[in-house]
C-alpha positions in Angstrom: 63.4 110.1 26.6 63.8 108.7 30.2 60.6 108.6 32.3 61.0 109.6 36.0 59.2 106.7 38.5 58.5 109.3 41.3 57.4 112.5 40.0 53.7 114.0 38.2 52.9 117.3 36.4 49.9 118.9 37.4 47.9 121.3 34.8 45.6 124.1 37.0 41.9 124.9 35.0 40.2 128.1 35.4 40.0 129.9 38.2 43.9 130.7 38.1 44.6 133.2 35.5 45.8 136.3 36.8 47.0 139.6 34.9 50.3 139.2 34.0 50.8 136.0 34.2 53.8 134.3 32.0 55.4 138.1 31.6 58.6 137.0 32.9 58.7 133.9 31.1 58.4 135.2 27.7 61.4 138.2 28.7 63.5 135.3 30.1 63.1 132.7 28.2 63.1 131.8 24.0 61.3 128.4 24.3 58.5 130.3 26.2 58.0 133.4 23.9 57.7 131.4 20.8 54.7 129.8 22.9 52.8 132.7 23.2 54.1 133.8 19.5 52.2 130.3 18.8 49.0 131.1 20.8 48.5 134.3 18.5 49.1 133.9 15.5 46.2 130.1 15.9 43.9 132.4 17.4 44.8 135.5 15.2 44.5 137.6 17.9 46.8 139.0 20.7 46.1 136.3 23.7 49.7 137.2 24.8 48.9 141.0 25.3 45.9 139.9 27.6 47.6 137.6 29.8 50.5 140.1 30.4 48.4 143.5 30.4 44.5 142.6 31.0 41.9 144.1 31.6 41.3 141.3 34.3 37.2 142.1 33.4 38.4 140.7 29.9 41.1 137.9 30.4 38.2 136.2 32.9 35.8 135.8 30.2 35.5 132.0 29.6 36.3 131.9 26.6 39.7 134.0 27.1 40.3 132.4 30.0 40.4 128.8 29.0 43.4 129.6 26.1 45.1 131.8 27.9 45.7 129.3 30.9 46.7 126.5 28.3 49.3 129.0 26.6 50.8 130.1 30.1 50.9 126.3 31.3 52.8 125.1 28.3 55.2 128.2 27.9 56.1 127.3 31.7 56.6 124.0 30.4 58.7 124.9 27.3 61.0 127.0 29.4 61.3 123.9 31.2 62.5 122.0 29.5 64.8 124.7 27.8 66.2 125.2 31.4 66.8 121.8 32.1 67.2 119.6 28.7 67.9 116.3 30.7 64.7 116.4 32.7 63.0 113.0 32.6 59.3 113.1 31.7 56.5 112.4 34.3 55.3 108.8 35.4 51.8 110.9 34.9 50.3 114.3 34.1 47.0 115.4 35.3 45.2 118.4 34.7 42.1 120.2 36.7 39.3 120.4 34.2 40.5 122.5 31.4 44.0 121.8 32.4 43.5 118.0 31.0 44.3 120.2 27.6 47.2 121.2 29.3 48.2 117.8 30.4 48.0 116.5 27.4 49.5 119.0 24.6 52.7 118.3 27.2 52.3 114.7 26.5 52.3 115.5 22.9 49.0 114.3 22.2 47.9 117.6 21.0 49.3 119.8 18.9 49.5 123.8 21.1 47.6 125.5 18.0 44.7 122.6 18.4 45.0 123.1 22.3 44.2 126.5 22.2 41.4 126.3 19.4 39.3 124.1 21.1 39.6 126.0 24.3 38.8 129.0 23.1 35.4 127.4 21.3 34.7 124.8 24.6 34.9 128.2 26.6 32.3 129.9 24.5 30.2 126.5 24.3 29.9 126.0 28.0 29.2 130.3 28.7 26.2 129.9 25.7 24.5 126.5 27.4 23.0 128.1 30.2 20.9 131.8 30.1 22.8 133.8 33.1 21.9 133.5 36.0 20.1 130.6 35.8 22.9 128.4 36.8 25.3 128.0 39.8 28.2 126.5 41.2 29.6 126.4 44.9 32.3 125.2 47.3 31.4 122.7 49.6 33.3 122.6 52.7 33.4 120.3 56.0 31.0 117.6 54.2 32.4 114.4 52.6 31.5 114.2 48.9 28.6 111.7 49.8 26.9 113.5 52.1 26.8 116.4 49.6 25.8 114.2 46.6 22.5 112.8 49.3 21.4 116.6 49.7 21.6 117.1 46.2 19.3 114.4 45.2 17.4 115.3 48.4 17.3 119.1 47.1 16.9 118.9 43.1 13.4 119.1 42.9 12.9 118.4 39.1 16.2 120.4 38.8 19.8 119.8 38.5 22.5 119.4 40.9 25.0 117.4 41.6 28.9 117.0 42.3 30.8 118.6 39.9 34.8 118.8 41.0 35.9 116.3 44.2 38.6 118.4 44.9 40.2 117.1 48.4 38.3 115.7 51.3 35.8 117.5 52.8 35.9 120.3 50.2 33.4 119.6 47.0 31.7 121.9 44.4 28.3 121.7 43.3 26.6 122.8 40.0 23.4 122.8 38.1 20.3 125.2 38.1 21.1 128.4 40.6 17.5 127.8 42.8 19.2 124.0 43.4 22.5 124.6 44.1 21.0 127.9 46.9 18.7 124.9 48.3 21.3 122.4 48.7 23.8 125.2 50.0 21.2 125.7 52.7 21.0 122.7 54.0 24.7 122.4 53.5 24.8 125.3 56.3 21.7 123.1 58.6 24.6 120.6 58.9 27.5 121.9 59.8 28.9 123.0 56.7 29.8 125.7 54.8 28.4 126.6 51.3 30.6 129.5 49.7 29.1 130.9 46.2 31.4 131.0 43.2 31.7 133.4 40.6 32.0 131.1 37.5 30.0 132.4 34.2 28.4 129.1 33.9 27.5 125.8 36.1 30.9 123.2 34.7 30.7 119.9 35.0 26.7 119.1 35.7 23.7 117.8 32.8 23.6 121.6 31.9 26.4 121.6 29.8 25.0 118.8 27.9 24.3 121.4 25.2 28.3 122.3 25.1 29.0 118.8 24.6 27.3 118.2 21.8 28.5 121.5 20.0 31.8 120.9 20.9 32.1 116.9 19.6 32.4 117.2 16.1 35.4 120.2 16.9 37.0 117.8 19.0 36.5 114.9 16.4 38.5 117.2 13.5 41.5 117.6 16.4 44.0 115.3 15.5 45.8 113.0 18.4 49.4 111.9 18.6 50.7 109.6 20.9 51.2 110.0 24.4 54.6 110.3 25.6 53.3 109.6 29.4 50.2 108.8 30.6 47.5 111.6 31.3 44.7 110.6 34.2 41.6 111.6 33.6 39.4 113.7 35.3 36.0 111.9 34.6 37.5 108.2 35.7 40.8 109.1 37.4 42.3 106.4 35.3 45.9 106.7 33.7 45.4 106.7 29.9 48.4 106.9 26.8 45.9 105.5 24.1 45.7 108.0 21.9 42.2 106.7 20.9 40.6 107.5 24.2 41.9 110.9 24.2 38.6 112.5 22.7 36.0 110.3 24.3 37.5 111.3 27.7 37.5 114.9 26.7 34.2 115.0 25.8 32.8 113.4 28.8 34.7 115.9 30.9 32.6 118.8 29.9 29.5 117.7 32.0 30.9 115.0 34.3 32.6 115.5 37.3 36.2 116.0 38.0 37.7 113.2 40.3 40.7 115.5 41.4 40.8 113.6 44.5 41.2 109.9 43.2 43.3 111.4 40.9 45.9 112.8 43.5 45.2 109.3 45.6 46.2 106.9 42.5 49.5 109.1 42.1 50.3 108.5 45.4 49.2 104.9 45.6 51.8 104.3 42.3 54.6 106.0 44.0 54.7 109.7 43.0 56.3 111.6 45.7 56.8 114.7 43.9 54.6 116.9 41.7 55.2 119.9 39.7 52.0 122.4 39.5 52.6 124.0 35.9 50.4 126.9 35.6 49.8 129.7 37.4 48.6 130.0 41.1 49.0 127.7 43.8 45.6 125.9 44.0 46.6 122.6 43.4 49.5 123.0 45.5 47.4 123.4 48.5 44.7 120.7 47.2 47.2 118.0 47.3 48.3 118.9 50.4 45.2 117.7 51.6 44.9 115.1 49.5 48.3 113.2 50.0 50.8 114.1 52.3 53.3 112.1 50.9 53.1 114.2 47.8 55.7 117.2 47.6 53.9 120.4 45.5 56.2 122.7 44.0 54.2 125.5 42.0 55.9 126.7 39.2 54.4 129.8 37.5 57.2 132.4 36.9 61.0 132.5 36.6 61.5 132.3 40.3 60.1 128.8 40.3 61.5 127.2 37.4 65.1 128.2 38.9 63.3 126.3 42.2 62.9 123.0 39.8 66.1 120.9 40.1 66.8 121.7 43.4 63.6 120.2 44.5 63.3 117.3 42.3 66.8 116.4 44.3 65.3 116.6 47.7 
C-alpha cells in the first residue's frame, strides 16, 4: 500500500480516556465494533462496556486504562480506514508512552489481542512497583528540560527523580520518590516556574519502575512481532524504527526511561511531515505539537465527527 511523504499518526497514552469514549464509533461504524468485539473477548471481560459507560473511578485504574486507550485508538483507526479505503499509510507513527502500543498494532507489528494483553499486565506492573504514595510525578512548566533535569540531580538526595516525558518546550514532567519530586517542584517555583502535581497512580518513566520492567520482559518476549508496515519512532531514542527485532527492546526500555515527545515531534518535522493525525481520544497532542512544530497541522480524531473531518484536511 502507498506511503504518504507528508503526513504522521500520532497514538495519545494515558491521561486521555474519558467515559464514553469510542461510543459513536462502534454505532457507526462495522470495522470499529468488531474492535472492541476483539478487546473483549482477549481480555474476557467487557472493556467495551467501561469505555462507553464507566464508572470513570474504574476506567482510570491503570490497568483499565492502558487497554482501553489501545482499543479506542485502533477502532478509530479501523473505521479509518473503513471510511477511506485508499488512504495511504503514514511516512511515521508515534505514540505518547502507552500509545507506542498503539502506534505499532497500526503498523501491524502487533497483533490487537497481544496489544491489549500486555497493556493490561504493563498497567498492573507499573501500579504494583511503587507502595502509594510514595511516588510522584508533576508538570514542569516555564523551565527548559535542562534546567529541570540540574534541580533534579541538585534535589534527589539519595532519592529518585528525574525527567520522565519532554513533552514541548518549556513544559516537562518529573517522576521518582514523592519527597523528591515536592523538593524539586519547590525550587521549580524559587525560579520562576511552575510545578503542577499530577494524579497518576504511580511515578512512569523514572528508576522506580525498574521492578515493572523486569516483570513485564519475559510477557513481552512471548508477544510475537510482525513486520512494520511504516516506521514507528520511539519514545526512549526518538529514532524511526521498522525492524521488527527492535520492537521489544524499545518497549521494554520505555517503561522506566523517558519519553522524548519533543524530538520526536522535531524529527517529523525535520523529514517533512506537515500533517498529523492524533488517533485517540482527547486533544493533548494536538495542542503539544502546536508547540512543538508549527509547521505541523494537528487534526484530532476521536469520534465520528472527526473521522468525516479526515479527507478534507489531508487535502488542505
Amino acid at each position: 500500500m502507498q506511503r504518504s511523504t507528508k503526513v504522521a499518526w500520532l497514538f495519545p497514552g494515558q491521561g486521555s480516556q474519558v467515559v464514553g469514549m469510542g461510543r459513536d464509533l462502534a454505532e457507526t461504524s462495522d470495522a470499529a465494533r468488531r474492535v472492541f468485539e476483539r478487546a473483549d473477548a482477549a481480555l474476557g471481560e467487557p472493556l467495551t462496556k467501561l469505555c462507553f459507560d464507566g464508572p470513570m473511578e474504574e476506567l482510570t485504574l491503570t490497568a483499565n486504562t492502558q487497554p482501553a486507550i489501545v482499543t479506542v485508538s485502533m477502532a478509530i483507526v479501523a473505521a479509518l480506514r473503513e471510511r477511506m479505503p485508499d488512504l495511504a499509510l503514514p511516512m511515521f507513527a508515534a505514540g505518547h508512552s502507552l500509545g507506542e502500543y498503539s502506534a505499532l498494532a497500526a503498523a501491524g507489528a502487533l497483533e490487537l489481542e497481544d496489544a491489549v494483553r500486555i497493556c493490561r499486565l504493563r498497567g498492573a506492573a507499573m501500579q504494583a512497583s511503587v507502595p502509594p504514595g510514595e511516588g510522584a510525578m508533576a508538570a514542569v512548566m516555564g523551565l527548559d528540560g535542562p534546567v529541570v533535569a540540574q534541580i533534579c540531580a541538585e534535589e534527589a538526595h539519595d532519592e529518585i527523580v528525574s525527567l520522565a516525558n519532554y513533552n514541548a518546550p518549556g513544559q516537562v514532567v518529573i517522576a521518582g520518590h514523592a519527597a523528591a519530586v515536592a523538593r524539586v517542584s519547590a525550587v521549580v517555583g524559587k525560579r520562576q516556574g511552575k510545578a503542577i502535581p499530577l494524579k497518576v497512580s504511580a511515578p512512569f518513566h523514572c528508576a522506580l519502575m525498574r521492578p515493572a520492567r523486569e516483570r513485564l520482559a519475559p510477557e513481552v518476549e512471548r508477544i510475537p512481532v510482525r513486520p512494520l508496515a511504516f516506521p514507528v519512532i520511539a519514545n526512549v531514542d526518538a529514532e524511526p524504527n521498522a525492524d521488527p527485532a527492535r520492537v521489544k527492546e524499545l518497549l521494554l526500555r520505555q517503561i522506566d526511561g523517558a519519553v522524548l515527545w519533543t524530538a520526536t515531534i522535531e524529527r517529523m518535522a525535520a523529514e517533512g511531515v506537515t500533517h498529523a493525525l492524533e488517533l485517540g481520544p482527547g486533544k493533548v497532542l494536538a495542542g503539544l505539537g502546536k508547540r512543538i512544530a508549527k509547521s505541523i497541522k494537528v487534526l484530532s480524531v476521536s469520534d465520528a465527527v472527526g473521522l468525516g473531518a479526515v479527507s478534507s484536511f489531508l487535502e488542505g
